[in-house]
C-alpha positions, 0 to 999 in steps of 0.5 A: 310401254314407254320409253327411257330415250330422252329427245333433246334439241335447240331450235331457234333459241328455245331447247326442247327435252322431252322423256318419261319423268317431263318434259321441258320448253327453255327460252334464251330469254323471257316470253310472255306466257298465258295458261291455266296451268296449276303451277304458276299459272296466269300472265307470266314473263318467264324462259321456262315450261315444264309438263311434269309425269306423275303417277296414276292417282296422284293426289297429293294434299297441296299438288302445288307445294310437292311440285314446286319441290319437285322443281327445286330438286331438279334445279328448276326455278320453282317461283318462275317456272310454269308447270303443268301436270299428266298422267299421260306418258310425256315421252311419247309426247307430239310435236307439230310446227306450222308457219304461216304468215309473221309467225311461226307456231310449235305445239308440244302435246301429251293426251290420254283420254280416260276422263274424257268429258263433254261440255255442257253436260252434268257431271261431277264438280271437283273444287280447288284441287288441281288434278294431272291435266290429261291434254296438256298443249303447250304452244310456242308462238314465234311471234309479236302478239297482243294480249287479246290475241293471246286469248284468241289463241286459247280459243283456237287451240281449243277448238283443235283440240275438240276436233281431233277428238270428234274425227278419232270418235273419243266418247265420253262415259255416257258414250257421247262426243267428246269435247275434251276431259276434265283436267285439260291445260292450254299454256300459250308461250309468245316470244313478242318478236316481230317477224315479218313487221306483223302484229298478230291482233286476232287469232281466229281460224281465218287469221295467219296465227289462228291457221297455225294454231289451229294446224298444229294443235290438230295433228300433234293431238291427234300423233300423241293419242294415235302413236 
C-alpha cells in the first residue's frame, strides 16, 4: 500500500514535496537543468521539476498536452516546469545526499521494475510516444558545472543506476541482467553556484562530482526498490 503522508522540507533554498499524486523539486531561483524528461525536456533554466503518478496503463494520445494540463491545473508553470512521469509509487520515493569536495549532490528517486530491460539486446521498439519512466532520478547538483560535465553526470548516474541493479539481481523477462527498464529518465538540476572556488569539468567516478553521483544514485535506487 502506499501511502497518503505528504513529506515536505526546504534545504538550502530548494523546497522538496514528495506524496502519492508527485512529487516536487522548487529552487528559489533558476538552475540549469539537463533530462530527457517528456515534458520540457533538454537544456532548460528553470526553478522547478516535477516527477508526476500516473496510473498503470496510462496511454493518453498526446501525454505531453494532458500534462502540461495537469500541471496548469495544479498551478504549475506548464511552459517551464520539467516534468517526468511513473507509474512507481512517488511516495514511497528515496532520498540520498552525498557531499564531496565543491559539491554537494541530492538524489531524489522513485523505481519499479516490471519492464526491466537490458541493453544490447533485441526487443520491442516503441516509436514517439513518451511512456511513464519507470526509474526516474532526479538530481540536485549544488555546484558550478560545465556543460560537458552535466553529460558526464548523466553518464555517471547511469552507471549507478545499472549497478544497483546487477547487486539486487533485476532480470529481465528473458532472465538475464538487467541494465535499466525501457521508460528510464535522468533529470540533472545544476544550481551553477561555486562552492569551494571549484569548477566541476568532469564527472567520471574518479572525480569529486562523479563519487557523489554515483553514491547517491546508488543507494537512493537501491531504498526506493528495497523499501
Amino acid at each position: 500500500m502506499h501511502s497518503t503522508q505528504i513529506r515536505q522540507w526546504t534545504e538550502n533554498g530548494v523546497s522538496y514535496r514528495i506524496g502519492a499524486d508527485y512529487v516536487s523539486i522548487r529552487m528559489e531561483r533558476e538552475w540549469s537543468v539537463l533530462s530527457n524528461a517528456p515534458v520540457n525536456g533538454g537544456w532548460r533554466q528553470t526553478n522547478h521539476l516535477v516527477n508526476r503518478h500516473v496510473p498503470h496503463g496510462y496511454c493518453e494520445a498526446d501525454p505531453i498536452r494532458e500534462t502540461k494540463k495537469w500541471m496548469a491545473d495544479h498551478g504549475f508553470d506548464a511552459d517551464r516546469t520539467v516534468a517526468l512521469l511513473t507509474a512507481a509509487w512517488t511516495d514511497r520515493a528515496a532520498v540520498v545526499k552525498r557531499s564531496e569536495t565543491g559539491v554537494t549532490v541530492t538524489a531524489v528517486v522513485t523505481a519499479g521494475v516490471s519492464n526491466a530491460a537490458r541493453a544490447g539486446k533485441p526487443g520491442p521498439i516503441y516509436r514517439d510516444v513518451p511512456s511513464p519512466g519507470t526509474i526516474n532520478i532526479l538530481l540536485l547538483v549544488d555546484g558550478r558545472l560545465t556543460e560537458a560535465a552535466m553529460v558526464n553526470t548523466v553518464i555517471t548516474a547511469t552507471e549507478a543506476k545499472s549497478a544497483a541493479l546487477q547487486v539486487l539481481g533485476v532480470k529481465d523477462r528473458d532472465g538475464d541482467q538487467a541494465t535499466g527498464t525501457t521508460t528510464d529518465v535522468v533529470a540533472v538540476a545544476a544550481s551553477q553556484r561555486t562552492v569551494e572556488g571549484v569548477v566541476h569539468h568532469y564527472a567520471g567516478l574518479a572525480t569529486p562530482l562523479g563519487q557523489a553521483v554515483g553514491q547517491a544514485v546508488y543507494r537512493a535506487l537501491t531504498e526506493a526498490l528495497s523499501g
